[in-house]
N, C-alpha and C positions, 0 to 999 in steps of 0.2 A: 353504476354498474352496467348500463344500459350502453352510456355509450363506451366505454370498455370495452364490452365485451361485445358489441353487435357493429362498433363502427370504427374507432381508434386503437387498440391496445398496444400500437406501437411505439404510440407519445409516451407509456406509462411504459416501455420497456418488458412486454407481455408479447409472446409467439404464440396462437391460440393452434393445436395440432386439424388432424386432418379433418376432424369430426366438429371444430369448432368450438375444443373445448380447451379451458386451463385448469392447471392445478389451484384448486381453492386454497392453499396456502400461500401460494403465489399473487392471485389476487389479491388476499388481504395485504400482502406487503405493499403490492406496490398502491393500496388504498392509503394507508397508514403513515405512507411516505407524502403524501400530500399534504401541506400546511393545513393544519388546525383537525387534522382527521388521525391526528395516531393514538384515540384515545379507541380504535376499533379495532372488535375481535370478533373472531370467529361465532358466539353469538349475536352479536350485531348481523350479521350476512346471515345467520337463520330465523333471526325474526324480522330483517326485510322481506326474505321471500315469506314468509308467514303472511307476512299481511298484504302480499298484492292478491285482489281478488281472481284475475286470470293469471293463468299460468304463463310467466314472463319468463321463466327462467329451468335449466333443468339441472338437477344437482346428484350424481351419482357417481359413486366411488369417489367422493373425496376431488371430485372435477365438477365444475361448473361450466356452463354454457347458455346463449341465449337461445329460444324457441323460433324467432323469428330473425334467421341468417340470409335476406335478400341483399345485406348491407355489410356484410361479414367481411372482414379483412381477407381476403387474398393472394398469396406471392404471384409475382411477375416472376415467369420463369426466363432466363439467359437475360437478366439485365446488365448495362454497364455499368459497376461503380463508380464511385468519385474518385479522387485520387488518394483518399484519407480514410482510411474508417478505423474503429478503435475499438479495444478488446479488453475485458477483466479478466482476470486468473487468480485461483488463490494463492499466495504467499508458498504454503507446500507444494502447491503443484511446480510452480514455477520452473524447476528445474529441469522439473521432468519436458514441460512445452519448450523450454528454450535449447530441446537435444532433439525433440518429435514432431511438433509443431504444435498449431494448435488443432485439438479434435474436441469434440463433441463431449466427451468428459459426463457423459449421465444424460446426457439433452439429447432431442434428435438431431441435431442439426448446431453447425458454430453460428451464433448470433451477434453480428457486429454493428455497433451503431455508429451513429454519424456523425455525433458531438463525443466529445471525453467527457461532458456532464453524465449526461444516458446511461455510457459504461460504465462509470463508474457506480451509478445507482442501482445497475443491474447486477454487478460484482459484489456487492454491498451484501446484499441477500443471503450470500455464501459465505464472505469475507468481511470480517467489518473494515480491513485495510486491504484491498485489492491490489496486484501489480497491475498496472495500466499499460497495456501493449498499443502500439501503432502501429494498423496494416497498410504496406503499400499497397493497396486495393486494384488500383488501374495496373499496375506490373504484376499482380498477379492474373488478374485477367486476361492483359495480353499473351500471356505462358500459358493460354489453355484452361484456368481455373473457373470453373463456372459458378456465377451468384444471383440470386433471386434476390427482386426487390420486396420487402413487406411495408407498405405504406410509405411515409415518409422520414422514417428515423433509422429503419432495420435493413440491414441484406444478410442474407442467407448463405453459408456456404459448407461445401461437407468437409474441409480440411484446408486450414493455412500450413503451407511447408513453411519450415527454417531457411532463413532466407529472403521471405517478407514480410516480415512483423520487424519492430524495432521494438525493447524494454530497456529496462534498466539493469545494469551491472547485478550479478549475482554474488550475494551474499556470500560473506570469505566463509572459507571452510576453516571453521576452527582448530582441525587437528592439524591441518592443513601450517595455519598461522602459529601454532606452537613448535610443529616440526621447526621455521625459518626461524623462531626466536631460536630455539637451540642450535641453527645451526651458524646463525650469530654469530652467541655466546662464544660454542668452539673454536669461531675464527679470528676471536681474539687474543696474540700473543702473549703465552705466561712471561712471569719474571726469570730476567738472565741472569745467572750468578753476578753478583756484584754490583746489580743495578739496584735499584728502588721507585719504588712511586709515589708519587706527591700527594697526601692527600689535601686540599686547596684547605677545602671547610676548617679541618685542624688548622692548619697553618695561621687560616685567620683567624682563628681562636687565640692562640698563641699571640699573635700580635696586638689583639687588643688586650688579653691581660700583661704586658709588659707594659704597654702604656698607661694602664693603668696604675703597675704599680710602680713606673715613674712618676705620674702625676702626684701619687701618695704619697712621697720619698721628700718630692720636689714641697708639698704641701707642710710638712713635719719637717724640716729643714728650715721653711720659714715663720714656723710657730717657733722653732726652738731660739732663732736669732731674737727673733721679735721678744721674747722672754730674757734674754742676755742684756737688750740696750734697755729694757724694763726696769733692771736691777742695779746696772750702771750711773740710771737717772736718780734711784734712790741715794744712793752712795752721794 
């Protein structure tokens, strides 16, 4: 928690606000995400601070913070980006960002990481299946877009327009895809007086029972001979 919150929260995908502080639900996720640690809950984090003898840590309204912030993470204000950075969104939003852009959505601020691992683990939170955006980070920079750097995983920014992110295809509209099947359907020519249509499946139906009951004709034909020169012999 210590160094979390007083030196890194950017590796765990945590933006601590002005005051230095996150939301304690927030930290326990991304404690819980760590290998061998998701067996921690929110009593676990109140009886760590319980039992440290000085006061390490301050905890009010449901937000946590450390006491001693000499070491506190920091943005770098008007950094350059990389040329990459990457975004989660939830599934419902989706539609909405890929008409508005991306904004802020509940947070202060859009948080983009630097790996699609990160992002994804920060989407997670919200989404168990994230859509995973890709920002052109450096082209939007050069257009005037300003982004702070947070540590080494995070930049900051207050709004990606449409136009620099890349997703994936947006799920068909269902009423959308029943409308084209009907209009298909419609556009397939009825019957002309005098015509007809084949149907294949019959057809081959029909042809194996005729073989059939050639084969069985053909079969009974040859019992019946075979019974003739039978009686011929007795004679």
């Amino acid at each position: 928690m210590t160094y979390i919150l007083g030196r890194r929260p950017d590796e765990f995908g945590l933006v601590l606000d002005d005051q230095g502080c996150v939301r304690l639900k927030d930290l326990l996720k991304a404690i819980s995400e760590e290998p061998g640690w998701g067996y921690v809950r929110k009593s676990h984090i109140h009886e760590t601070l319980m039992s440290f003898h000085e006061k390490s840590f301050v905890l009010e309204n449901e937000k946590i913070s450390v006491v001693c912030r000499n070491k506190t993470l920091r943005p770098e204000k008007e950094a350059v980006p990389p040329k990459l950075l990457y975004h989660s969104v939830r599934r419902r939003a989706y539609p909405v960002v890929s008409k508005q852009g991306i904004t802020p959505l509940g947070q202060p601020a859009v948080f983009l990481a630097t790996t699609e691992e990160l992002a994804q683990r920060m989407g997670k939170r919200r989404d168990p299946a994230p859509v995973l955006l890709t920002v052109h980070a450096r082209r939007a920079s050069e257009a005037g877009i300003k982004f702070s750097r947070y540590g080494e995983f995070i930049y900051i920014t207050d709004h990606v327009p449409v136009g620099y992110f890349a997703g994936p295809p947006l799920p068909k509209d269902k009423k959308r895809e029943a409308l084209g099947r009907k209009k298909e359907s419609a556009a397939i020519p009825k019957e002309i007086p005098g015509s007809f249509t084949l149907d294949v499946k019959r057809s081959e139906d029909l042809q194996r029972q005729r073989l059939k009951q050639k084969g069985l004709k053909k079969e009974i034909a040859w019992k019946r001979d075979a019974r003739r020169s039978k009686r011929k012999g007795k004679r």
